[in-house]
N, C-alpha and C positions, 0 to 999 in steps of 0.2 A: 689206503686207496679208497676202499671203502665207505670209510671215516671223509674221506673229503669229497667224495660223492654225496653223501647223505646229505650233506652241510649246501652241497650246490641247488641239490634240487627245491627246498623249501623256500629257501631265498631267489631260486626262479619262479617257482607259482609265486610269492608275495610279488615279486616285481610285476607279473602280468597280472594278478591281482590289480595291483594298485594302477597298471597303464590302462589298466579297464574301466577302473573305476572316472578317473580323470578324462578318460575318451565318453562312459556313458553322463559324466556329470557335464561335459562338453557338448553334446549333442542336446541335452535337456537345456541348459543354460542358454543357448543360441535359439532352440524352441519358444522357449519363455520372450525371451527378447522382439520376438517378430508373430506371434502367434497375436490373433486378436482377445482386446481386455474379456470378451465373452468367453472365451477360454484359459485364461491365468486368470486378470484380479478379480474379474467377479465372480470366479467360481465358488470365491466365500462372500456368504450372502450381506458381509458388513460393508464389501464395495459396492453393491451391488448400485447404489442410491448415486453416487458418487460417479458411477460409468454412465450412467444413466445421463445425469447432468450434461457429460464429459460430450455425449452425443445430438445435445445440443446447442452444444457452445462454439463460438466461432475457431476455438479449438482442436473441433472434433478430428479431424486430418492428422493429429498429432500425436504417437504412442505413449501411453504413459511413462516412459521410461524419458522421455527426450524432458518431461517438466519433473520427473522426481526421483529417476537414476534409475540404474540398477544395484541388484544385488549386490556387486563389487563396486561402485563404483567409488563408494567412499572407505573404500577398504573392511577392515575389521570392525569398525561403527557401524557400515552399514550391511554388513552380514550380519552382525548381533544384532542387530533391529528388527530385519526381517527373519529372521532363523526364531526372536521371541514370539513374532507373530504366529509362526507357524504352532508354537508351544502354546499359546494362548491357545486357540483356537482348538489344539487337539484336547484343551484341557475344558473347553464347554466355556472358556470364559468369553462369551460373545458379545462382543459392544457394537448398537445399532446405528452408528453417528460416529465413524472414527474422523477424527481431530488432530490435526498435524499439531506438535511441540512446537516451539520455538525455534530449537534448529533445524526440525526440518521445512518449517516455512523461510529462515533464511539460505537453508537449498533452492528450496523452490526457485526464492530470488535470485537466485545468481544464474541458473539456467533462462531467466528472465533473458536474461543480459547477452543470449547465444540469438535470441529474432529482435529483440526490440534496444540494440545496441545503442541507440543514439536516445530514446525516452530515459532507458538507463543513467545514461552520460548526464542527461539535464536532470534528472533525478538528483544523483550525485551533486553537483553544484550547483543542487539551491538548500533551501533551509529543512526542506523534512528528512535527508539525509543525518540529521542528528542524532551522535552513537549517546549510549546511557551517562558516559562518562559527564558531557555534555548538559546533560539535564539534571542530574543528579546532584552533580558534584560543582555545580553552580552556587559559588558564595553568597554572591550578592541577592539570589530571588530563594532561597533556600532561608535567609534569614528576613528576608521579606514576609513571606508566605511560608509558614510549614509542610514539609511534606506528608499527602496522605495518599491515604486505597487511590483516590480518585486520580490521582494522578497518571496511574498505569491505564487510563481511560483514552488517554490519548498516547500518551509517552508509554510502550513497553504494550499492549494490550495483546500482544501476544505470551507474553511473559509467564511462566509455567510457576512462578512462586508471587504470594504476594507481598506485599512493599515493603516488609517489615524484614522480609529478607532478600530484598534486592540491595538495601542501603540502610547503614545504622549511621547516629541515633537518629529517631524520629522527631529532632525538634529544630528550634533556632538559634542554637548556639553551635554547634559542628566540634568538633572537625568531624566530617562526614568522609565516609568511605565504600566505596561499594563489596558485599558482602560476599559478591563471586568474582576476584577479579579477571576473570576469563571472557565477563561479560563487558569489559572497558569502552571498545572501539564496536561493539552491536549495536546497529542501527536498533533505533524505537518505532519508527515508519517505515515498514516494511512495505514493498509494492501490493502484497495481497491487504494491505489496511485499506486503500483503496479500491482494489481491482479483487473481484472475483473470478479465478479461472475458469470456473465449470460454470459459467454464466450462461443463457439461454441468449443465443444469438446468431445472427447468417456473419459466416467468411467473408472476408475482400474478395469483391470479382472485379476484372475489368470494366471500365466503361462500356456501354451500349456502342461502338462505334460509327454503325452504319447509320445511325439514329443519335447523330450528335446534340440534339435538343432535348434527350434524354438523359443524357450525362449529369445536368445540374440533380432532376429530381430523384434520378437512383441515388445521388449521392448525400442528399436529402434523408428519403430513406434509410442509408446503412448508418445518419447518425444521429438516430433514435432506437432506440430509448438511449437515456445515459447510459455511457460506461465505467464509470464508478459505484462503489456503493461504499457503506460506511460498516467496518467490521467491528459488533459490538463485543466486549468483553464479557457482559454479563450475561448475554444472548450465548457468546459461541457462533456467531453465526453472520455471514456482510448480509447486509439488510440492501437492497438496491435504491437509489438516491430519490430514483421518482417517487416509492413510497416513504418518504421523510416526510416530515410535517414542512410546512414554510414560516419560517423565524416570525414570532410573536416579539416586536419590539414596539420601546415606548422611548420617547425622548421627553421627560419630565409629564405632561397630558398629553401628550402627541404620538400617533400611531407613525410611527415611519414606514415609508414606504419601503417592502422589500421586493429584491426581485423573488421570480417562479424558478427563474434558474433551476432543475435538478442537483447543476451540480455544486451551486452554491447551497443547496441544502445538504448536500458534503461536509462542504467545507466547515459550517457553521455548529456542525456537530464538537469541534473542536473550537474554534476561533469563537464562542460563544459569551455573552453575557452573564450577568450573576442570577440568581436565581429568581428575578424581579422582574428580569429581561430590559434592565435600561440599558439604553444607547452606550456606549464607550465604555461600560463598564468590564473588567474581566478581561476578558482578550478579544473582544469583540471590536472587529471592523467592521461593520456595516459601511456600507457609503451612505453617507447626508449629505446635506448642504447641496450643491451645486452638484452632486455626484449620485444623489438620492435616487432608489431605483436598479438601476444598474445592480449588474450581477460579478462577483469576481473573476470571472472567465472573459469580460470583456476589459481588463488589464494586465489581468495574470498569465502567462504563458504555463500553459501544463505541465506539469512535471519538476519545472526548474521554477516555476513561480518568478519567475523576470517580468517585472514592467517596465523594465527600460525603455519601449517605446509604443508604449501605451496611450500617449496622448497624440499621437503622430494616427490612430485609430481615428478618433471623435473630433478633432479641432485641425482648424488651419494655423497656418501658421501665428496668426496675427488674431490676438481675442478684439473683441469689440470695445475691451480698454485700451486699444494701441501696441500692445506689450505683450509678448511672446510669450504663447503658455507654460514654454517647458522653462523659461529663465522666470517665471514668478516665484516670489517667495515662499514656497509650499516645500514641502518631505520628498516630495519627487525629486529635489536638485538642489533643497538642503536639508541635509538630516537633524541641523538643529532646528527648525526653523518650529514656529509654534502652533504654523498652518498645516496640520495634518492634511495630507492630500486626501484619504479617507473621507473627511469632514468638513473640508473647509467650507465656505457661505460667504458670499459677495459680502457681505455685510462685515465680515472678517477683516474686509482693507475698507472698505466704502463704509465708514462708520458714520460718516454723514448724511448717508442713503445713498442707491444704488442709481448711479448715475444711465442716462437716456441710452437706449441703440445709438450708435450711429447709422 
């Protein structure tokens, strides 16, 4: 009797042991979750830069945990992540500049997708939604062009290995394979490639109502500066778009005209010429011809990059040749066509010279 008294009691303090522990790690837990970042993340000084940011950005209203989880949120990954940090830290190893990985910047993006549902969506079905599989494991421009470093410049530039170990071999013959294949279907255009969250900027407020002639230029206002910027891989760091250079192009002697755009100096970080900076070269659109000037953002729809009705913007229906802008022979409405809409030039169909206004 004795004997199984002795046996009850140990195994009752371990049970209210352990109900304690789970009620006081429940109370801490829930603490954490709602207390402000001045009291969890920055209380170690490597957030400190980062919260900082965080309260100036049109984000500020938002707890760190709704853009990058909690502690359980991603289970045992992400208890072992922050459970290392806390090990780091008690061990003196302090890093001034911490730097999301790779998957946790495509955390980030996916809690993207809980306010900004529908940028998201058009994200998705356009073209910089392209997973590695995609860009890598492309036959035809892989034996075109070799794959190198610079590649992860655009494609991958959050990528925690370099290229030598993203994809073997490094040459023009293949058969090429990707070297993680857990990496197959990961986006290379991550939302933070363009967008920096802890960006310095005012919230969405309503319009001025009572002061309805104020509406246009609040609105003005909230959209400046740009909201993009270009995340560099060698920096570590989104550079914001207004301090880009503006594209240095030449069209054989000829300086072409570019737009100021901010956010085509975005864009151009990637879509860029060869290292000469002539026109068409490389992956560079620039608009010429008839289109010279002009910024990408006055064709491209955000996000999804759609110009499907981009010329329904700048033209009537009916050009000053008689004939319908959108049915001309151009890339807008046929993809073989040899008239890049990019580039085209009156001179392109009017090879006899460019016939009077009507």
């Amino acid at each position: 009797m004795r004997h199984k008294e002795f046996i009850r009691t140990p195994l009752a303090f371990l049970s209210m042991a352990f109900i304690a522990i789970l009620i006081a790690f429940g109370i801490f837990y829930g603490y954490w979750n709602s207390a402000s970042p001045e009291k969890t993340c920055a209380s170690c000084h490597e957030i400190v830069k980062s919260v900082e940011l965080l309260a100036e950005s049109p984000h500020r209203n938002l707890a760190c945990k709704d853009c990058h989880g909690t502690a359980l949120s991603n289970g045992f990954h992400s208890l072992k992540e922050k459970g290392m940090m806390v090990v780091h830290h008690a061990g003196n190893r302090y890093i001034d500049n911490i730097r999301l990985n790779e998957q946790q910047v495509l955390d980030v993006m996916n809690h993207c997708n809980h306010c900004h549902a529908a940028e998201y969506a058009d994200w998705n079905a356009g073209g910089h939604s392209v997973r590695y599989s995609h860009i890598f494991l492309d036959i035809k421009h892989n034996r075109t062009e070799q794959i190198n470093p610079d590649c992860l410049r655009c494609h991958g530039m959050f990528s925690d290995v370099p290229v030598r170990d993203v994809v073997e071999p490094l040459d023009k013959t293949g058969p090429w394979k990707l070297k993680n294949p857990e990496i197959h279907d990961r986006p290379v255009i991550p939302c933070l490639a363009c967008h920096q969250v802890h960006k310095t900027g005012m919230p969405r407020v309503s319009p001025d109502y009572p002061n309805p002639r104020n509406i246009f230029y609040m609105r003005q206002n909230q959209n400046k500066p740009a909201k993009v910027s270009f995340y560099s891989r060698v920096e570590r760091t989104n550079i914001p778009a207004e301090d880009l250079p503006i594209l240095q192009l030449k069209d054989k002697d000829r300086a072409v005209k570019v737009s100021v755009d901010p956010v085509m100096r975005n864009c151009v970080q990637c879509h860029a010429p060869n290292s000469h900076h002539m026109a068409g070269t490389s992956d560079d659109r620039t608009p010429r011809g008839v289109h010279e000037g002009i910024g990408c953002p006055a064709c491209h729809q955000p996000h999804s990059n759609d110009a499907g009705q981009s010329c329904a913007h700048c033209h009537p229906a009916i050009s000053n040749c008689g004939i319908d802008v959108t049915a001309m022979n151009t890339t807008y409405a046929n993809q073989g066509s040899t008239h890049n809409i990019h580039w085209v030039a009156c001179t392109d169909c009017h090879s006899e010279g460019i016939p009077r206004r009507n």
